[in-house]
Backbone as JSON Lines, residues from 0, in Angstrom:
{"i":0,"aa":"X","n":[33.31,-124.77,111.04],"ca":[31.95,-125.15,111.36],"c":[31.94,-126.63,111.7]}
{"i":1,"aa":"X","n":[31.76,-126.64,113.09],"ca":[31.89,-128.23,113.27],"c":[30.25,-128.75,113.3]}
{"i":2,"aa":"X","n":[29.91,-130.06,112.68],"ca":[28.18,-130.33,112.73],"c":[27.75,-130.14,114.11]}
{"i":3,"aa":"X","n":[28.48,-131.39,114.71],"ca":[28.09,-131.28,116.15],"c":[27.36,-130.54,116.83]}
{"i":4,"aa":"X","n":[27.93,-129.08,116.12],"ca":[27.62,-128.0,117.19],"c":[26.34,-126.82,116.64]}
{"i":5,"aa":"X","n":[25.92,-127.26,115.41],"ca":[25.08,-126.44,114.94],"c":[23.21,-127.12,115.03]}
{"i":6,"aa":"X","n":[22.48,-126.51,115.23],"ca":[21.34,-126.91,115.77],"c":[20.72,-127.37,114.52]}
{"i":7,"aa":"X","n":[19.45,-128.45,114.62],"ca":[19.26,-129.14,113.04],"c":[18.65,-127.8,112.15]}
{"i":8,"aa":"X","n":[18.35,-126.78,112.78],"ca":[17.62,-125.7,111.64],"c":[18.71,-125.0,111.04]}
{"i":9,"aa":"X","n":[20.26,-125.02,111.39],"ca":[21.31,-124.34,111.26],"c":[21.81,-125.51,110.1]}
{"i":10,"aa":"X","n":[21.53,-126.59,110.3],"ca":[22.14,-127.72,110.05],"c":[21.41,-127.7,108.52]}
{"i":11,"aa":"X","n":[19.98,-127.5,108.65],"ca":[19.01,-127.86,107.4],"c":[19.43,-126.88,106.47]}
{"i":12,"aa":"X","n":[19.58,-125.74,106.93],"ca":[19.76,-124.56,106.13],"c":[21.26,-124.54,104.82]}
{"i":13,"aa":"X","n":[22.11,-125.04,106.25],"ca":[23.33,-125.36,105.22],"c":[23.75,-126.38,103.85]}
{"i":14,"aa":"X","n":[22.55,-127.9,104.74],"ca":[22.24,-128.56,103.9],"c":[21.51,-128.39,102.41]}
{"i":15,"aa":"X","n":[21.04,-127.8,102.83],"ca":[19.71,-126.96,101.08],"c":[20.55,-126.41,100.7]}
{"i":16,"aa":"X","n":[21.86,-125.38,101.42],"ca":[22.75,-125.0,100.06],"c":[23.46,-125.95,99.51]}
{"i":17,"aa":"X","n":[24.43,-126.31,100.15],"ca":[25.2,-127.25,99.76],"c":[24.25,-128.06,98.64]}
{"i":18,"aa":"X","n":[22.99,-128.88,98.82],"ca":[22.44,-129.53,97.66],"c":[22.28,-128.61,96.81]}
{"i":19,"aa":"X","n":[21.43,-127.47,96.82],"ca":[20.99,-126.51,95.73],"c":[22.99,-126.28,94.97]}
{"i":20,"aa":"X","n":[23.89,-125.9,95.66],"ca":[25.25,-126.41,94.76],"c":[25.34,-127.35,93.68]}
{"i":21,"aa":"X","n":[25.51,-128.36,94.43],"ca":[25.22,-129.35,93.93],"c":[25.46,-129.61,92.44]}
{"i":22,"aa":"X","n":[23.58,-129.08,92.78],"ca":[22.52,-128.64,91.56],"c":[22.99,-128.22,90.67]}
{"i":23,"aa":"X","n":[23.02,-127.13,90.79],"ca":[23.59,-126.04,90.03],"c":[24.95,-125.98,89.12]}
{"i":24,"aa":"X","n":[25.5,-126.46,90.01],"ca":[27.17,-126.65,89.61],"c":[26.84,-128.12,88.51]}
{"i":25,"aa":"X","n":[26.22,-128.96,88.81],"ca":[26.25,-130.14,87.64],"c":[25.56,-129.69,86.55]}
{"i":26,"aa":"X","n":[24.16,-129.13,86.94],"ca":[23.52,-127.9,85.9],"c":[24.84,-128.04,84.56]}
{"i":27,"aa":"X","n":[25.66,-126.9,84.89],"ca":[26.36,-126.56,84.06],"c":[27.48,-127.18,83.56]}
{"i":28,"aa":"X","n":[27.8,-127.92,84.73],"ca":[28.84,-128.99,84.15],"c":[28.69,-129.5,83.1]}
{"i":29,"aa":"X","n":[28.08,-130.0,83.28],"ca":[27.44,-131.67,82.36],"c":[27.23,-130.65,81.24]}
{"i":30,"aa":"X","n":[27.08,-129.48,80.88],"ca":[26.49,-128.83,79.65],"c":[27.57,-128.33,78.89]}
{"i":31,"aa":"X","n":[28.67,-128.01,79.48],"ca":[29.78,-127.77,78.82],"c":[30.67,-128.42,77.69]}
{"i":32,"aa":"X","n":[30.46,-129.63,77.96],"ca":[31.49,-130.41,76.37],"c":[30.37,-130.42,75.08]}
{"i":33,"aa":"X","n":[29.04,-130.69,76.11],"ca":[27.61,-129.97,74.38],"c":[27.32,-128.76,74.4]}
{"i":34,"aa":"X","n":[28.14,-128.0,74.57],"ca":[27.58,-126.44,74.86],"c":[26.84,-126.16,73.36]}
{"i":35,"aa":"X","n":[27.5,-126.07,72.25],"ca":[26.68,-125.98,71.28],"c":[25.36,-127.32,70.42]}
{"i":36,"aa":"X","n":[25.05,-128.11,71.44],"ca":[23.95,-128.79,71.15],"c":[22.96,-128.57,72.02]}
{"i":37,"aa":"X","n":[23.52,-127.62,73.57],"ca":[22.82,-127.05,74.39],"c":[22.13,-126.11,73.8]}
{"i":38,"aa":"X","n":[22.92,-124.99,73.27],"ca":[22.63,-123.68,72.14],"c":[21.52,-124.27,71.39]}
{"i":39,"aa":"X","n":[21.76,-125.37,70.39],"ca":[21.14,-125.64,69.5],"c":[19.62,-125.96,70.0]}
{"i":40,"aa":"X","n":[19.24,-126.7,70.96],"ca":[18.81,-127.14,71.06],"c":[17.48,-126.24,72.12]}
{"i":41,"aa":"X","n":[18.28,-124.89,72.6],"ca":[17.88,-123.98,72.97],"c":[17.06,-123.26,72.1]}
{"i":42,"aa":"X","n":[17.8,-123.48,70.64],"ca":[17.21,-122.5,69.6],"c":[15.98,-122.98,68.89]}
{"i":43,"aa":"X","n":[15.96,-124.19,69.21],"ca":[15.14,-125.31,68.55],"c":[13.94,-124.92,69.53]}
{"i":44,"aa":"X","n":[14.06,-125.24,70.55],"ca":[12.53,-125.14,71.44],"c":[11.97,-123.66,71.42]}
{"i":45,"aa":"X","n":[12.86,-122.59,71.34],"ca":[12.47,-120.95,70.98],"c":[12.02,-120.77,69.29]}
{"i":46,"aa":"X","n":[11.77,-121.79,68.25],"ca":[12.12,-120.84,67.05],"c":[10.46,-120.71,66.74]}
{"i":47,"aa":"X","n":[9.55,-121.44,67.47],"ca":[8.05,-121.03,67.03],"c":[7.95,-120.6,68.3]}
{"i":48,"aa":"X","n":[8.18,-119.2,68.7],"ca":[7.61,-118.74,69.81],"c":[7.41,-117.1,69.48]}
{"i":49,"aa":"X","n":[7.32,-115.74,70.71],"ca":[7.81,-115.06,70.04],"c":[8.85,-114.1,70.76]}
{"i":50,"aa":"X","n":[10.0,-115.36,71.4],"ca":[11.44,-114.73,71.77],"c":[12.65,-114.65,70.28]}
{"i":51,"aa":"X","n":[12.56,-113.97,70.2],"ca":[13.78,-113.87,68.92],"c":[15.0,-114.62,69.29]}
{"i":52,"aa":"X","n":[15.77,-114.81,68.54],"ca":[16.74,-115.58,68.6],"c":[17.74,-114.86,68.63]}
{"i":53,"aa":"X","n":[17.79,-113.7,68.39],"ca":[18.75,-112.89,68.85],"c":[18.41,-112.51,70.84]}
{"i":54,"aa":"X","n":[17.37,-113.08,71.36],"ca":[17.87,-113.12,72.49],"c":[18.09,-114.37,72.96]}
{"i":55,"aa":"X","n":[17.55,-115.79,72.71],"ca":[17.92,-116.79,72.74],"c":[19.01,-117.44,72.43]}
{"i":56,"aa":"X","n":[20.03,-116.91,71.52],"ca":[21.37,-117.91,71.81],"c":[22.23,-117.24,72.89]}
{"i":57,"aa":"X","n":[22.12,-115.75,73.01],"ca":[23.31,-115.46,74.06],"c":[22.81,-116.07,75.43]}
{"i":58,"aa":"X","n":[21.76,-116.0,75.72],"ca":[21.42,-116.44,76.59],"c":[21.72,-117.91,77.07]}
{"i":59,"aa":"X","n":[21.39,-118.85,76.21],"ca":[21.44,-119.97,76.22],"c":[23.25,-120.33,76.28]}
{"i":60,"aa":"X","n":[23.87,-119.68,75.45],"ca":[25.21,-119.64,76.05],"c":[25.71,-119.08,76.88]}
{"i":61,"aa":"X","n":[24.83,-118.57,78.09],"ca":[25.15,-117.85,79.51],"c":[24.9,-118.67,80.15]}
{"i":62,"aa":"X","n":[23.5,-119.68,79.8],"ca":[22.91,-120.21,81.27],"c":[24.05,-121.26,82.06]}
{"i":63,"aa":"X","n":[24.77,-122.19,80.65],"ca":[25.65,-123.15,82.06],"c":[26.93,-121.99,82.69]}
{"i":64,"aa":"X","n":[27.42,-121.39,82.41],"ca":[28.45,-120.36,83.19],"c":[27.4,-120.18,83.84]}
{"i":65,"aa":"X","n":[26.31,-119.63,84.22],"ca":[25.69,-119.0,85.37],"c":[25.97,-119.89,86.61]}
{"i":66,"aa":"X","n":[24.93,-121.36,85.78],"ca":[25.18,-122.59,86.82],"c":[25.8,-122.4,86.92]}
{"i":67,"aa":"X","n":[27.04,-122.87,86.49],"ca":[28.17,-123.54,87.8],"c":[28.63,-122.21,88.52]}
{"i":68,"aa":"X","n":[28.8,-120.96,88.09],"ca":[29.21,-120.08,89.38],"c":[28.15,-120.21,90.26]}
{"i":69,"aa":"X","n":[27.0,-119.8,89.91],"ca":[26.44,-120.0,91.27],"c":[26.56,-120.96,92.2]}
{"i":70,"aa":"X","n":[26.22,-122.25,91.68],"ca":[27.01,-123.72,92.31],"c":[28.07,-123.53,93.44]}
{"i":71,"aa":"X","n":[29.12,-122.99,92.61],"ca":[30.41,-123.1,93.46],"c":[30.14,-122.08,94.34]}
{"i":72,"aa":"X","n":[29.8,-120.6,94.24],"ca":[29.51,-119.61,95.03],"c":[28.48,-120.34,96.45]}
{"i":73,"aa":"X","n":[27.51,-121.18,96.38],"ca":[27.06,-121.77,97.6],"c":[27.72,-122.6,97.84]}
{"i":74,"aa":"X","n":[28.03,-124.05,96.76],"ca":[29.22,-124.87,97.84],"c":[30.37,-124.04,98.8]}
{"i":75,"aa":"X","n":[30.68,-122.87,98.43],"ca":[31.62,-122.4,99.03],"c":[31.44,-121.31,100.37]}
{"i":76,"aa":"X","n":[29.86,-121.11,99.88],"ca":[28.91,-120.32,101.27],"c":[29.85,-118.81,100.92]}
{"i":77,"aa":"X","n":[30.0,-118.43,99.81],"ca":[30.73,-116.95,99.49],"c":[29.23,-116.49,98.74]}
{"i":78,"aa":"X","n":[29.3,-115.29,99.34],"ca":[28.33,-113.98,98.74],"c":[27.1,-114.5,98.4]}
{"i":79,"aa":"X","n":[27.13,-115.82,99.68],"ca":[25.54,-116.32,99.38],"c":[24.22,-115.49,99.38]}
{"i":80,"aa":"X","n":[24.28,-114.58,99.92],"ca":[22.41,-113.69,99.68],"c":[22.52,-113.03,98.3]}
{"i":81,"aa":"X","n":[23.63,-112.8,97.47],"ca":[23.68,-111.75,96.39],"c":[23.4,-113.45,95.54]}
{"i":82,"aa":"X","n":[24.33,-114.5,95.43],"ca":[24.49,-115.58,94.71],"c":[22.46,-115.92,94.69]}
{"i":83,"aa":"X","n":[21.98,-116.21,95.64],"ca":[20.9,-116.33,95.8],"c":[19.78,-115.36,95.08]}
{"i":84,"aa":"X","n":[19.77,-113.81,95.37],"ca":[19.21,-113.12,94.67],"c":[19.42,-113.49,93.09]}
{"i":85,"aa":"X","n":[21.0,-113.53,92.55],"ca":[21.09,-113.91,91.51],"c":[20.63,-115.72,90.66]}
{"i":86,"aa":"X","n":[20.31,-116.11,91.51],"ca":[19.89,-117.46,91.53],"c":[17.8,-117.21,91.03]}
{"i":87,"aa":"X","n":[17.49,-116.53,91.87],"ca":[16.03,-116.24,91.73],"c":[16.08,-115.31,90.34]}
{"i":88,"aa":"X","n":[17.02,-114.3,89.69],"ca":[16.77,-113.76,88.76],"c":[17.04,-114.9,87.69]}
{"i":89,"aa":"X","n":[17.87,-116.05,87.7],"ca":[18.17,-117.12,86.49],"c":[16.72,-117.49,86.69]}
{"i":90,"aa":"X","n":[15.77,-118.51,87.79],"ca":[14.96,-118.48,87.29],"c":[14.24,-118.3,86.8]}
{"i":91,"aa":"X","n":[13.53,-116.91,87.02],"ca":[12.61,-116.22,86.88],"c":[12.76,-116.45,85.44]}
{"i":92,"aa":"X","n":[13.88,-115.83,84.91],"ca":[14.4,-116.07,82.86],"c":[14.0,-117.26,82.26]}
{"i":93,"aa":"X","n":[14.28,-118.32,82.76],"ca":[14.03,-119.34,82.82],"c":[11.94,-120.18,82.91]}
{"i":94,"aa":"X","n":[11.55,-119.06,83.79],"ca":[10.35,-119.27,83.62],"c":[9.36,-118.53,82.83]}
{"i":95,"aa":"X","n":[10.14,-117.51,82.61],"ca":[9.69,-116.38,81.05],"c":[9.38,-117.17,80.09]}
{"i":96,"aa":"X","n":[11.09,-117.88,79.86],"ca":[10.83,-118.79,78.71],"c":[10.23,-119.81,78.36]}
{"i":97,"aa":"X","n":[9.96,-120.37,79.93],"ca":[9.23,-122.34,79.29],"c":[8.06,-121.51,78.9]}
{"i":98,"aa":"X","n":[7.13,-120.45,79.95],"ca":[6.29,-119.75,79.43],"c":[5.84,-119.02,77.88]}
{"i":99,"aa":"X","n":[6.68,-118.48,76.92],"ca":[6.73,-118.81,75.79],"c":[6.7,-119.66,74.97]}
{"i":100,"aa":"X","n":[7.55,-120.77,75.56],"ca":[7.23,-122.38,74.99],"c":[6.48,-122.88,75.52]}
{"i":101,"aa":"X","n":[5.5,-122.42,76.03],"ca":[4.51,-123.16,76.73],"c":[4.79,-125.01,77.28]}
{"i":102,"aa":"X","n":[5.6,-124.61,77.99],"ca":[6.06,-125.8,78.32],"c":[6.02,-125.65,80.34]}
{"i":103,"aa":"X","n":[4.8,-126.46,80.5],"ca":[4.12,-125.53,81.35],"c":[4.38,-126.34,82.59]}
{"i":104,"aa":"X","n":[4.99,-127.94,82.4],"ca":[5.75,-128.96,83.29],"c":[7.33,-128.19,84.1]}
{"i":105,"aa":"X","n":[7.71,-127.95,83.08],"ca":[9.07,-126.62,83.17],"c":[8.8,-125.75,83.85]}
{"i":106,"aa":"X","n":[7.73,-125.05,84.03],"ca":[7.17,-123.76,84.52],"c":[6.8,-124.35,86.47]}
{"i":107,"aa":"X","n":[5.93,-125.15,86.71],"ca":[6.02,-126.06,87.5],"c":[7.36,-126.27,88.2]}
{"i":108,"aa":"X","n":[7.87,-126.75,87.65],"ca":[9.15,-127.45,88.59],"c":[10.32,-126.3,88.5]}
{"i":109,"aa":"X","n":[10.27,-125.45,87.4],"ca":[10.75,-124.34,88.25],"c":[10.21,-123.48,88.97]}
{"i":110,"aa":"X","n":[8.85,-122.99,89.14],"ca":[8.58,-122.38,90.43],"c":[8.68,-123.18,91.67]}
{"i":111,"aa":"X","n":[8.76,-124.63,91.74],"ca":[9.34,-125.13,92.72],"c":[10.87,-125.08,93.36]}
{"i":112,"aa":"X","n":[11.92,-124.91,92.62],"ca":[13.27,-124.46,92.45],"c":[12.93,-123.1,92.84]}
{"i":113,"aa":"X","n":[12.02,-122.07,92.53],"ca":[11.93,-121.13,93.19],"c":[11.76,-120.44,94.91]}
{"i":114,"aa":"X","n":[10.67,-122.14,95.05],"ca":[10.06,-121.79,96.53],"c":[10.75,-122.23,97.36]}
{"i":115,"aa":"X","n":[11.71,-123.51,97.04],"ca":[12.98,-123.83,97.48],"c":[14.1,-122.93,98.22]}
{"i":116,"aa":"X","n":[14.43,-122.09,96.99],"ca":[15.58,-120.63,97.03],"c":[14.71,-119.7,98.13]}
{"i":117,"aa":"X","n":[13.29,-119.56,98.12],"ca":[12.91,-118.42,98.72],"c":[12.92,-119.12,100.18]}
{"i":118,"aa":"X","n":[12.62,-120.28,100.77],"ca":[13.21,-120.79,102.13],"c":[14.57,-120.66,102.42]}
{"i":119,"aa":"X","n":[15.47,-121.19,101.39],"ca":[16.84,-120.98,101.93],"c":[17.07,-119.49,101.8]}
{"i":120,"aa":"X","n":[16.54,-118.85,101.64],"ca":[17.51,-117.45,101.53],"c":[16.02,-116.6,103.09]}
{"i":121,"aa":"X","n":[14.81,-116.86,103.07],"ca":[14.6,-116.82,104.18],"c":[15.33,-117.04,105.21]}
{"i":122,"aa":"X","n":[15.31,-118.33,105.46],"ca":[15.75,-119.36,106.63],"c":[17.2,-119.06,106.62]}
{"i":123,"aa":"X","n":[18.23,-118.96,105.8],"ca":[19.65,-117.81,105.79],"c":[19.91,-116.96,106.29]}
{"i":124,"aa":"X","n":[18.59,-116.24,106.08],"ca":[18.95,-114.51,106.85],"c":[18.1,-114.29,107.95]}
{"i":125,"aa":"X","n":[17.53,-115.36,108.59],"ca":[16.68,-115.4,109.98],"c":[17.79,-116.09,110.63]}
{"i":126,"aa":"X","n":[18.96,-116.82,110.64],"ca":[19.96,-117.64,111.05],"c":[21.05,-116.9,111.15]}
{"i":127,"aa":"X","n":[21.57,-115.58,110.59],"ca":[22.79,-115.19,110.27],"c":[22.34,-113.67,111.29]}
{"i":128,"aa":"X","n":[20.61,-113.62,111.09],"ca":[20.74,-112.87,111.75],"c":[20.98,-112.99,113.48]}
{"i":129,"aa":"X","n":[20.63,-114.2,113.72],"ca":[20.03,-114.65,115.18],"c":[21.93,-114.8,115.68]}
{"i":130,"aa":"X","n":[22.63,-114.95,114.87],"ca":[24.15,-115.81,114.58],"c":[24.94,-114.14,115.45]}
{"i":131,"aa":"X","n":[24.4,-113.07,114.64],"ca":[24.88,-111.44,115.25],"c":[24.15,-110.8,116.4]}
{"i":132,"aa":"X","n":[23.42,-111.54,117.08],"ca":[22.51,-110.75,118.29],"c":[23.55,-111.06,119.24]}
């Protein structure tokens, strides 16, 4: 894929993954050497709510593995519409929960991370399709 040659809507599209990577992939990075103060701290904002904690720690020890595969799965532009679908189901979990914690700033800025994903995976498959005519 040389830049040169791709038009700026071809260009934008690739760009939003590559950042949403990024994202994602540091997401989880950075969470890995505190993974259990991540946990903890997971368990801490769930324990006056009414998600049990038997679904809150596995979870919370899924979310950075999620990040960073997904991350790398778009930096790498592999099985991006499934990575993506699976990208909109992390949030969604994600907005279950600030929603329980009523933490409603969280809720916000991830349905923005949402409307984000729903352009690039639009604007993806209006491009890939135009890419096979």
């Amino acid at each position: 894929m040389k830049l040169n040659t791709l038009d700026n809507k071809t260009l934008a599209i690739h760009l939003l993954r590559i950042s949403f990577g990024i994202n994602y992939f540091f997401h989880g990075l950075v969470r890995m050497p505190n993974l259990e103060k991540f946990v903890t701290g997971m368990q801490n904002t769930f324990k006056d709510t009414l998600l049990p904690e038997v679904l809150v720690t596995p979870l919370a020890y899924t979310i950075p593995f999620a990040e960073m595969i997904i991350g790398i799965l778009l930096l790498l532009n592999k099985f991006t519409r499934e990575t993506l679908i699976a990208t909109f189901l992390l949030m969604n979990i994600l907005v279950i929960g600030s929603s329980f914690a009523q933490k409603w700033d969280l809720v916000g800025l991830q349905s923005t991370y949402i409307g984000f994903l729903f352009l690039l995976l639009y604007f993806m498959n209006e491009q890939q399709n135009t890419t096979k005519k």
